[in-house]
VOMAR-857331 format. One record per residue (C-alpha): y, z, x. Coordinates in steps of 0.5 Angstrom, whole numbers, padded with zeros to 4 digits, always signed. Layout:
<pts>
YZX
...
</pts>
This chain:
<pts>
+0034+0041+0018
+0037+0040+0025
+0041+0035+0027
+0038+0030+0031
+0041+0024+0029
+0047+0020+0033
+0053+0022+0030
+0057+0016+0031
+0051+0013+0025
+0054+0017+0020
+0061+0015+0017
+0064+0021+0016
+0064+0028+0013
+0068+0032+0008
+0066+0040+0008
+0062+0043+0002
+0065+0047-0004
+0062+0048-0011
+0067+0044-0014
+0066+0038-0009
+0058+0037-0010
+0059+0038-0017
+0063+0033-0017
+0061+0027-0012
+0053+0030-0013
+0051+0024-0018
+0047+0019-0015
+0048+0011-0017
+0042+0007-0017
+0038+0002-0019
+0032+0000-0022
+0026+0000-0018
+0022-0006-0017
+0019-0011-0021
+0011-0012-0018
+0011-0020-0016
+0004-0023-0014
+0001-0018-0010
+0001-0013-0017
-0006-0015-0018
-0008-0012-0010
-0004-0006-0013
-0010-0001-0016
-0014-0003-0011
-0009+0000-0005
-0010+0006-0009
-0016+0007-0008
-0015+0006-0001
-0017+0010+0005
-0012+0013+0010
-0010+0008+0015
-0013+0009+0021
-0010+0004+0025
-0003+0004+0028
-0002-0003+0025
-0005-0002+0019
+0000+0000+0013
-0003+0000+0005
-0001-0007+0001
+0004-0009-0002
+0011-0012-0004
+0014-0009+0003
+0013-0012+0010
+0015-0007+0016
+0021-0011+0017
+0029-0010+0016
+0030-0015+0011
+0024-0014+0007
+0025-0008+0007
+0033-0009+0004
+0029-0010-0003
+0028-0004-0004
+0032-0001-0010
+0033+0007-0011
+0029+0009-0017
+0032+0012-0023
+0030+0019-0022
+0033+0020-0017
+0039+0018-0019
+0039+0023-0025
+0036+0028-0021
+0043+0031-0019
+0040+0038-0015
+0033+0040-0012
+0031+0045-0008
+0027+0046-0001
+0023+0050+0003
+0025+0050+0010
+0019+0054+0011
+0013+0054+0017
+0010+0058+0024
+0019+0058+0027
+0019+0063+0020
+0015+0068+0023
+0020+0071+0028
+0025+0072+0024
+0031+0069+0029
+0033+0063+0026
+0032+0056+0027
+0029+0052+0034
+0025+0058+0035
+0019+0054+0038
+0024+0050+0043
+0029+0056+0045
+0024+0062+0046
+0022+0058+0053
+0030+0058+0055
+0031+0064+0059
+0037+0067+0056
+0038+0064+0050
+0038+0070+0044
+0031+0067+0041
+0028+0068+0049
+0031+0075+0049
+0028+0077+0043
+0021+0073+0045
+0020+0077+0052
+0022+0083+0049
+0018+0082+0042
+0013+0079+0045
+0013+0079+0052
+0014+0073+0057
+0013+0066+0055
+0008+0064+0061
+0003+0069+0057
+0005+0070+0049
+0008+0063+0047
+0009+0059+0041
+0002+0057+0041
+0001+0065+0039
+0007+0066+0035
+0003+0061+0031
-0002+0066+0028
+0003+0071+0026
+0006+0066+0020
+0000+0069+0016
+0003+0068+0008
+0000+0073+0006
+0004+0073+0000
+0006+0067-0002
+0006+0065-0009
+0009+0058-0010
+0007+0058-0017
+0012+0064-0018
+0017+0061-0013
+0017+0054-0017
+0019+0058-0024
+0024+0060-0021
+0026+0054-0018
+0026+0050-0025
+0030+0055-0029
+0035+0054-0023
+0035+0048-0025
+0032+0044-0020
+0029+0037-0021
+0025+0037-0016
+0022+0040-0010
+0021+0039-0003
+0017+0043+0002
+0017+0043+0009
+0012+0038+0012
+0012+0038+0020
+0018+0040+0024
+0020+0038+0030
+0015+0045+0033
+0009+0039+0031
+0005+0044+0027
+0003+0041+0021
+0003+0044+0014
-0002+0040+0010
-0009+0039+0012
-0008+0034+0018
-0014+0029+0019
-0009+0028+0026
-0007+0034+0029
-0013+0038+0027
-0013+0044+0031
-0005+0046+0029
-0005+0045+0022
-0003+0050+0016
-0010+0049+0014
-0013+0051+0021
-0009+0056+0024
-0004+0061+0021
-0004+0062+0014
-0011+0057+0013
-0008+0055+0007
-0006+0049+0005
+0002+0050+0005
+0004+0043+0002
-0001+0041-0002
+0000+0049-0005
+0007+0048-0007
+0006+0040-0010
+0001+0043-0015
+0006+0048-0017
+0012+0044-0017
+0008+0038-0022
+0006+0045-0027
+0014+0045-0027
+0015+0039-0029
+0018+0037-0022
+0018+0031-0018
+0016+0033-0011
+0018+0031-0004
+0016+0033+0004
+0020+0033+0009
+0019+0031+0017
+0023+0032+0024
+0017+0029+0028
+0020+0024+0031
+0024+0029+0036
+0018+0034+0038
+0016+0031+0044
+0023+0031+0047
+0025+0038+0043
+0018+0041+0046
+0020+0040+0053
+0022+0046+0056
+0015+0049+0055
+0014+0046+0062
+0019+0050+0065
+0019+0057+0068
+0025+0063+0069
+0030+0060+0074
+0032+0068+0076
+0027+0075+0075
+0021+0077+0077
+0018+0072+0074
+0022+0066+0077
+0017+0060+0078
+0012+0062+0074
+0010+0057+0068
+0011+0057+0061
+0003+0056+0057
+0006+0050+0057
+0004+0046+0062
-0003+0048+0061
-0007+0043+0059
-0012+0045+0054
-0006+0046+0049
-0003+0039+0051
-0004+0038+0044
+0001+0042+0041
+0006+0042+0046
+0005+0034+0049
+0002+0032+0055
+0007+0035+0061
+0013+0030+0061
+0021+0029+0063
+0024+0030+0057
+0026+0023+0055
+0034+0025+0053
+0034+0029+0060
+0032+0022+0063
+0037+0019+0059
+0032+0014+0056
+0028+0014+0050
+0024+0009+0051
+0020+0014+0056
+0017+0016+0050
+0010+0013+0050
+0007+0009+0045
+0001+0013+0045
+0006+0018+0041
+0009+0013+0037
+0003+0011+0034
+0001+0019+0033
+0007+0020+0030
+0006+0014+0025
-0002+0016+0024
+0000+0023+0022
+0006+0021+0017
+0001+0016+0014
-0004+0021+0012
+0001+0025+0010
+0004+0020+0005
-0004+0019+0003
-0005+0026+0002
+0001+0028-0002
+0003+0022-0005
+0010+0024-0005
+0017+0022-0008
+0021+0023-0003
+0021+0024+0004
+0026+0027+0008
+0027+0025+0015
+0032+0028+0020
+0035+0022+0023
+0035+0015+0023
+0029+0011+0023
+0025+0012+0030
+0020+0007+0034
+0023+0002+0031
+0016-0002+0029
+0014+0004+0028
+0019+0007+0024
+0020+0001+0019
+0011+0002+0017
+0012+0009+0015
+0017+0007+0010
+0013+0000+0008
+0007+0004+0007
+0010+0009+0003
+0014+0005-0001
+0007+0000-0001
+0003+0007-0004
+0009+0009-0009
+0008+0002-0013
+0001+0003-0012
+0001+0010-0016
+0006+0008-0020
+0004+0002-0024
+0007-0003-0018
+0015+0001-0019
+0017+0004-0013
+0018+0011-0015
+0019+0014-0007
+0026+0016-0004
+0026+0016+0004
+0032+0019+0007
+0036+0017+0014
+0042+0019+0017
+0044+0013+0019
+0048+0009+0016
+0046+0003+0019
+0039+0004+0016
+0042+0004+0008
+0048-0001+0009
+0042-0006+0004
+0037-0003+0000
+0031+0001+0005
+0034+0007+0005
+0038+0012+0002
+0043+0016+0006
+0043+0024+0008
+0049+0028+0010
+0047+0035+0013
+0052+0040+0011
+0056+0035+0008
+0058+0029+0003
+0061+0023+0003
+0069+0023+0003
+0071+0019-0004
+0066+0016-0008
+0060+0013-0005
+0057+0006-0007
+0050+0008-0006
+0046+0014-0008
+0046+0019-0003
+0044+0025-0001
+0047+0031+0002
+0043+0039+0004
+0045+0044+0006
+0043+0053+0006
+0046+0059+0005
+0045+0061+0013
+0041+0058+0018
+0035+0053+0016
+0029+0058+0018
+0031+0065+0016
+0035+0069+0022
+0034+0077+0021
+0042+0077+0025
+0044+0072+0020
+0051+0072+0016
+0049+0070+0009
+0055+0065+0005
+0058+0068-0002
+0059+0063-0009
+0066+0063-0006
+0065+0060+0001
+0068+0054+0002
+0066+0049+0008
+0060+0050+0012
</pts>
């Protein structure tokens, strides 16, 4: 999970050694919540359909504001949990070249554009949209890989959802032509690994790095500055493929200012992830940085904690992370330290991720040992 979060929003870090996770793993919680006078509207929201509006988020103890969501308590299953495994896996796997495949394949003289052009060919002819199709999955076998995991001893599972490539990995009602069940391996990835993992016994989780795909895609749009094909465009900048790589813009952190970033895509990004919630029902979702689009942000989670106590009897069963300690001062979130802890022993549950290379598979990579220490 890359980094896209404001480091001044996370306290600071200690590097990981075996001996510190284990000891400063354990997550401290509380019981979850107790259902009020909406539980009777509880089992009619379990039935209810995806939201389909921007504005809608399913009922429940929650409004998607800050100080309603500061009830919100860590449930006691995360907080026993103690390790989980994830799949950090998607259409940036195919290449074998390591993580931010699809943003800096359109970087002249980055590694990943180099092996691109000279794998490939150029950008402007054979982009991300075609390196899509070679993400086939033709062995996958998430049975058999969640076996695994359980006898290593994880409690639960988290597979990629959407990275910031903005390919989903679940049927999509909302990005219906560049989703894992259209395109690719024409499977449904998610779904796959939630069935294996319940057959194991393990709760299941997704992660999503939405929020920064219509920033992060953005050099699509440009062109090589120097070589024979100086000036000429990415596929980017063809419309037709506008809805996996956005319409053309300026990226909105090259502007220095986020609020570029139209609303359309705002409600998009909410659209997407409510489906997702809705789909998978999942009991923790990953979010890589702190809540984004404010209004937005906040439904998400609302209408997650919402759907978990719909599912689960009016107790709220689901995590969703941050890594903004603004976000978890008070209830609403719990916090996510990448490739780090907390230093000393942290009041709230927390949790802390990290590989033993980079996060998408890198043929080029130097694999850590048992025995390294730091990250």
């Amino acid at each position: 999970m890359p980094e896209m979060n404001n480091a001044s929003s996370i306290p600071r870090k200690t590097p990981i050694t075996r001996r510190s996770f284990l000891k400063t793993s354990t997550l401290a919680a509380g019981a979850g919540l107790t259902a009020p006078l909406w539980q009777a509207r509880l089992r009619a929201a379990a039935q209810l359909s995806p939201a389909t509006q921007a504005d809608a988020i399913a009922p429940g103890p929650f409004q998607p504001t800050r100080q309603s969501l500061q009830q919100y308590q860590c449930p006691e299953w995360f907080r026993d949990a103690k390790f989980g495994i994830w799949a950090h896996w998607g259409p940036q796997s195919a290449p074998e070249m390591g993580d931010w495949y699809a943003r800096n394949m359109y970087i002249q003289g980055h590694r990943q554009y180099n092996y691109h052009v000279k794998t490939y060919g150029h950008p402007s002819k054979f982009g991300y949209k075609d390196v899509i199709p070679t993400w086939k999955a033709g062995n996958f076998d998430p049975d058999y890989l969640l076996g695994l995991y359980r006898k290593a001893g994880a409690k639960f599972f988290v597979s990629m959802g959407v990275h910031h490539d903005n390919f989903d990995l679940w049927n999509s009602k909302h990005q219906p032509r560049w989703n894992a069940v259209a395109t690719g391996p024409k499977k449904n990835i998610a779904q796959m690994f939630k069935d294996a993992a319940l057959k194991q016994g393990l709760r299941f989780g997704v992660s999503q790095h939405l929020h920064a795909s219509y920033e992060w895609m953005a050099t699509c749009f440009g062109s090589d500055s120097a070589g024979p094909l100086a000036g000429v465009p990415y596929d980017g900048n063809d419309p037709q493929y506008a809805d996996l790589y956005h319409e053309k813009h300026l990226p909105a952190a090259q502007a220095g200012d986020v609020s570029k970033v139209p609303e359309s895509w705002k409600r998009q990004y909410l659209l997407r992830l409510q489906d997702l919630v809705d789909q998978l029902q999942p009991d923790l979702m990953y979010h890589d940085g702190v809540i984004r689009f404010e209004q937005y942000g906040l439904k998400l989670v609302a209408h997650l904690y919402n759907r978990s106590a719909a599912w689960h009897g009016g107790k709220v069963e689901a995590v969703y992370t941050s890594k903004g300690l603004e976000d978890c001062q008070a209830g609403t979130a719990v916090l996510d330290f990448e490739r780090g802890i907390a230093e000393g022993i942290w009041p709230n549950p927390f949790q802390t991720d990290t590989c033993i290379a980079n996060w998408h598979y890198d043929r080029e990579a130097r694999y850590r040992t048992p025995k390294c220490s730091g990250s």
